[in-house]
C-alpha positions in Angstrom: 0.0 0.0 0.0 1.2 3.5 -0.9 0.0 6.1 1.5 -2.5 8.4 0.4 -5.5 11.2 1.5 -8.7 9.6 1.4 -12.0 11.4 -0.1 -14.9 12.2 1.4 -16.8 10.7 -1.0 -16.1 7.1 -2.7 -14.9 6.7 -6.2 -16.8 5.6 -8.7 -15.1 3.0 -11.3 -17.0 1.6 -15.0 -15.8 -1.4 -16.3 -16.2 -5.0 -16.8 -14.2 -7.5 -14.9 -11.9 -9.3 -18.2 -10.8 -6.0 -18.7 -6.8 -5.4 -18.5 -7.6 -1.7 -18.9 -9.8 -1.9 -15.7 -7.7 -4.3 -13.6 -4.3 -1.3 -14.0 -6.7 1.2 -12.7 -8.4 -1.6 -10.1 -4.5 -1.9 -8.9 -3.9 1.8 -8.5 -7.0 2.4 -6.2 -6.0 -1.1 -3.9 -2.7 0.4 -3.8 -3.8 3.4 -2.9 -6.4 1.7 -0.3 -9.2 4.5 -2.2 -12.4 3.7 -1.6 -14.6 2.7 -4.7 -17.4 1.5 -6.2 -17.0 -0.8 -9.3 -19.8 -0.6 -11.6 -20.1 -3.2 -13.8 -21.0 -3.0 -17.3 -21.0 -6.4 -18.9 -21.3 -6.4 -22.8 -25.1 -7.8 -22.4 -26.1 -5.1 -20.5 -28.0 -2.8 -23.0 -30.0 -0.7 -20.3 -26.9 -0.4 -18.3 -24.9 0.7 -21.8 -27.4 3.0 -22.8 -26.9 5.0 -19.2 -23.3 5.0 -19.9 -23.8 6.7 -23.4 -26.1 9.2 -22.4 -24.5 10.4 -19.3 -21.0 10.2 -20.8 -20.8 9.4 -24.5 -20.3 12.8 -25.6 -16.7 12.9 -23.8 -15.0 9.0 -24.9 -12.2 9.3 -27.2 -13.9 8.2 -30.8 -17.5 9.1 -29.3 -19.5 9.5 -32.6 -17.9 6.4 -33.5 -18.6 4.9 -30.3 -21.9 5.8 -29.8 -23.1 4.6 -33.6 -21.7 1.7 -33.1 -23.1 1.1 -29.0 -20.4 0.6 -27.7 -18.2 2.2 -25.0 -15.1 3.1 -23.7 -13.6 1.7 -20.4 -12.1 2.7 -17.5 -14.2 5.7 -16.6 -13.5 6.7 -12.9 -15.9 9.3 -11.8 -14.7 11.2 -8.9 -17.4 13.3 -7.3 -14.7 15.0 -4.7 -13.5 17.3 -7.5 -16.3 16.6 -10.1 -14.1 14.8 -12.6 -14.4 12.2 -14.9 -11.5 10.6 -16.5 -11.0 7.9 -19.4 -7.9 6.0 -20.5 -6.3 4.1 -17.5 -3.1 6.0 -17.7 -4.6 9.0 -17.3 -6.5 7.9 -14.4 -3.3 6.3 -12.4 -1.7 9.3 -13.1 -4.4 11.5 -11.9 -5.4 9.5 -8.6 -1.6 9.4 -7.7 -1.6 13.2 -8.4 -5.0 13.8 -6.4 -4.9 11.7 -3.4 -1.5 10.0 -3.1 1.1 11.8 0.0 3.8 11.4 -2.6 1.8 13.2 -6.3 0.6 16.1 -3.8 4.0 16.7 -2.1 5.4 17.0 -6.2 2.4 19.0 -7.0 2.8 21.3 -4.7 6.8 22.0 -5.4 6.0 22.4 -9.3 
């Protein structure tokens, strides 16, 4: 475990469980010890997908694409402590080291 702040509020994490892009981003927030609800969106899950697309279609990567085609785009954390939402897992390790880990906040600060 790394140490970290905790938020006030959980996280919230979209996915489905074979994902590799999900599990990298499942890591970080374990590591971190951040609490988080996984919400799962398994590929038979049309009410649950059409949710997804509606509430946050408009910002995946490809989206037009995406959204023509039903599908979506996974890992989306949702972090309702700072009102962000963030695709690509990359981006969202980076961003809950950043946010909440001791160590990203110290560097933070210093920059």
């Amino acid at each position: 475990a790394t140490a970290s702040r905790q938020p006030q509020k959980p996280l919230a994490l979209y996915g489905y469980e074979p994902s590799p892009f999900v599990k990298v981003v499942r890591e970080a927030l374990c590591c971190l010890e951040l609490p988080y609800t996984l919400v799962s969106m398994p590929h038979g899950s049309v009410a649950k997908r059409q949710t997804f697309l509606e509430n946050f279609g408009g910002d995946m990567k490809q989206g037009a694409a995406r959204r023509a085609a039903g599908v979506i785009q996974v890992p989306l954390l949702v972090d309702p402590n700072t009102g962000r939402h963030l695709f690509e897992s990359a981006t969202i390790v980076r961003y809950l080291h950043e946010t909440y880990g001791l160590v990203g906040a110290e560097e933070s600060k210093q920059k």
